[in-house]
SENUNU-76079 format. One record per residue: x negated, y, z of N, C-alpha, C in turn. Coordinates in steps of 0.05 Angstrom, whole numbers, plus 5000, padded with zeros to 4 digits. Layout:
N
XYZXYZXYZ...
This chain:
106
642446907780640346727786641346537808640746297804641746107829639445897829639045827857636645577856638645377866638645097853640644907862639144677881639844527900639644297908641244037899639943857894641243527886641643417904644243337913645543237932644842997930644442857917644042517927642242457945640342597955638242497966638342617994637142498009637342508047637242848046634443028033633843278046633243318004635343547998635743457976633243697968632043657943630143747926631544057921630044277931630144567919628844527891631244567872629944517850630144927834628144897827626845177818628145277793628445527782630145557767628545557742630445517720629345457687627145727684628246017691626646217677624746377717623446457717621646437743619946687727619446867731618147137716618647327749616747577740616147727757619247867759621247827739623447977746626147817754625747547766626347367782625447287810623147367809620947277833622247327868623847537869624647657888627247507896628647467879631747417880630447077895628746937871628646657875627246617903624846787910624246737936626146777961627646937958628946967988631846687987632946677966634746467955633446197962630646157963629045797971629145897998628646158005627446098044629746138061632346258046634546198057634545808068635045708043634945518039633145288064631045388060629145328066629945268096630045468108631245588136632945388146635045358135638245178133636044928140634044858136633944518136631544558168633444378180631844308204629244188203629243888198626743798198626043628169623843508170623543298150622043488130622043458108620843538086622043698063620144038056621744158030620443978016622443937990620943957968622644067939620044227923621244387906620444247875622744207864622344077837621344317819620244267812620344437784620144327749622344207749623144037722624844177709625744397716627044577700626144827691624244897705622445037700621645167666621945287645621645387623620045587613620545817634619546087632618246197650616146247652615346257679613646517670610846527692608646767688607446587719605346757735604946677758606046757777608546917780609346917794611146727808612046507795611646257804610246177820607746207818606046117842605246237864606846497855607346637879609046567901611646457881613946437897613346167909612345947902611445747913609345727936607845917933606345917961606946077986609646347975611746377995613346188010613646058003616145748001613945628022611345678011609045428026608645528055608845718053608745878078610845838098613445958080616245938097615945638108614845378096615445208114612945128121611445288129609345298148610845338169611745618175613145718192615345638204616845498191619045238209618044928211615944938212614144698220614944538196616244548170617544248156615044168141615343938127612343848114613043978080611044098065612144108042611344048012612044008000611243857968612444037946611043927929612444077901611743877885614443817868614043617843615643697814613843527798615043607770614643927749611643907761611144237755610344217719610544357710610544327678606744397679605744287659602844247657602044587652603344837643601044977647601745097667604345047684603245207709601245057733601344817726598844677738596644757729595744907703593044987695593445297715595245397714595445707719593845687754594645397761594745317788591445287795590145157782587945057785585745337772586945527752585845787749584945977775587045977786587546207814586046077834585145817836584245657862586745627886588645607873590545497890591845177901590845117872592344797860592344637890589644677908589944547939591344587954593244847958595144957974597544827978597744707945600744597947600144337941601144127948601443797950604143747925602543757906604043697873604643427870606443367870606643037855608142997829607142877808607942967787608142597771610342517760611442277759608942157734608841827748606541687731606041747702604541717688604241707666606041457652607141377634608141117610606541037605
């Protein structure tokens, strides 16, 4: 399991991994808050455009993540979430927790 960052950009995007299930959940959370940790200031943000396989524990691991950068003061976002974990999101009454930005419509 590996969660990668995209180097092009100032504070590069934790981008989330293709498969995200309850028997990933552990590996992928401590792997972002490492991560997470490593970045001084400015802003996480976690893509999730690769995203494939999931369950909720995804939104588990994302509101861990929301937390961990609670806890080092950074600001945090999540973008590019695939549409049913945005329903999964708005099921649980979470969807407000996390600041989703998800690219315009065509």
């Amino acid at each position: 399991m590996s969660v990668s960052t995209e180097s092009h950009a100032p504070a590069a995007p934790l981008v989330l991994p293709s498969e995200l299930t309850h028997a990933q959940g552990s590996d992928a959370q401590r792997m972002l808050a490492q991560a997470m940790r490593a970045q001084r200031s400015g802003a996480v943000v976690l893509d999730g455009s690769q995203l494939r396989r999931f369950d909720s524990t995804a939104l588990a691991v994302i509101l861990a993540c929301r937390r961990t950068a609670q806890e080092a003061r950074l600001d945090f976002r999540v973008r590019n979430l695939p549409p049913y974990l945005l329903e999964l999101a708005v099921l649980y009454g979470v969807d407000e927790l996390v600041d989703v930005q998800q690219p315009a419509a065509a």
